[in-house]
C-alpha angles and dihedrals in degrees: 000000000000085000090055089040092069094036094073098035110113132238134246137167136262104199095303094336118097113220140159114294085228091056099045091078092060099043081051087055097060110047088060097042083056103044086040098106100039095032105102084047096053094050088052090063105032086065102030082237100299090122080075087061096043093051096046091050087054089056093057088048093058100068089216121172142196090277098039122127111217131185120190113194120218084006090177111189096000102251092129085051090051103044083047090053098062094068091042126102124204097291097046120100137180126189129202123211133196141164100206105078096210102055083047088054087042093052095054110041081052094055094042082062096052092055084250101144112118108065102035143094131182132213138173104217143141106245089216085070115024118203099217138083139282125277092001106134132062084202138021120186128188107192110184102334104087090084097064100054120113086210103042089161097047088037083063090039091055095047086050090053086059107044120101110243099266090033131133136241122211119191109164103175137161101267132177119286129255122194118077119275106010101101089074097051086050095048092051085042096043099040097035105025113036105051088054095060089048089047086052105037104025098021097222108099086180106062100052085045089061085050091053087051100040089059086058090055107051120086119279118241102284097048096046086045079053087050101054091042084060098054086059108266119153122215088015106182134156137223120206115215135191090016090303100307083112130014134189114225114203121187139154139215107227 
């Protein structure tokens, strides 16, 4: 039975390897237990501080207020949260959640530093299948996390589910580059350069070679905008930053 079992599980991919859909999760797991503590550095210099930008772009996109409700899905170290918080009242309330344990605990021991206790929650969930109820947030936002889902379709269906009817998706991902020329320049930077700095500064070269991967692998900007439109969203439209390398996908549930 267990034979026949595997057989029919599907595949998926784990940056350009094929593996089980049943063993991606925990490949995934590990990556991130394993980046947690130097993440929010690395992503400093990877980008030469332009995910700060970009961030901060998305948050000007999402139209929050001080009464919002705001959930933002594999919400790693809580810089989105705590970039959200700062336009959110009393009543107001956003609540990260993340599957991999370590980059949640990281999150919040980070806001608690930063005296960052009245407006967040914290849960520990799989985004392809949400544990809250229907029709909750004003606004759900996914920032660099939507690549490495097994389930990317029923991940979009299950933020849908929870958006209030009016409310805003947010999904701000690494994309394929547009303007001439610069593919090549991002191949030699995202296959040279990127796993020696996670080598020197992370120790660990093949982690950040699986992210690099894992960037080639997700859908480019019109797939993932057809996506989106399947799971149900309403005035989907993209904007490309930083030339492609990243883009910001808004959409609504009507």
């Amino acid at each position: 039975m267990t034979n026949s079992t595997n057989e029919n599980e599907g595949q998926t991919h784990f940056g350009y390897r094929d593996v089980s859909e049943s063993e991606k999760a925990g490949l995934v797991g590990k990556v991130f237990h394993s980046v947690a503590g130097k993440y929010d550095l690395m992503n400093d210099l990877m980008s030469l501080g332009a995910h700060r930008l970009w961030k901060k772009f998305a948050i000007d996109q999402s139209g929050v207020h001080r009464d919002s409700q705001v959930l933002d899905v594999a919400g790693g170290t809580g810089d989105m949260a705590a970039l959200f918080s700062k336009r959110l009242g009393p009543r107001g309330r956003v609540v990260v959640s993340d599957i991999n344990e370590s980059m949640l605990s990281l999150g919040r021991d980070r806001l608690i530093d930063k005296g960052i206790t009245g407006v967040s929650e914290f849960a520990l969930a799989d985004a392809e299948a949400l544990p809250f109820g229907d029709n909750i947030f004003d606004c759900v936002c996914v920032a660099f996390g939507l690549r490495n889902m097994t389930h990317k379709q029923k991940a979009l269906e299950s933020m849908y589910r929870v958006l209030k009817p009016g409310g805003c998706l947010l999904v701000l991902e690494f994309s394929k580059p547009v303007l001439p020329g610069l593919d090549k320049i991002y191949d030699v930077y995202s296959f040279k350069l990127l796993p020696f700095m996670g080598r020197l500064v992370a120790d660990d070269e093949d982690s950040y070679r699986y992210l690099a991967e894992s960037i080639r692998k997700h859908p480019d900007q019109e797939t993932l905008k057809q996506m989106m439109d399947r799971a149900g969203f309403s005035k989907t439209h993209y904007f490309n930053l930083s030339g492609g390398i990243v883009a910001l996908h808004k959409a609504y549930k009507i």
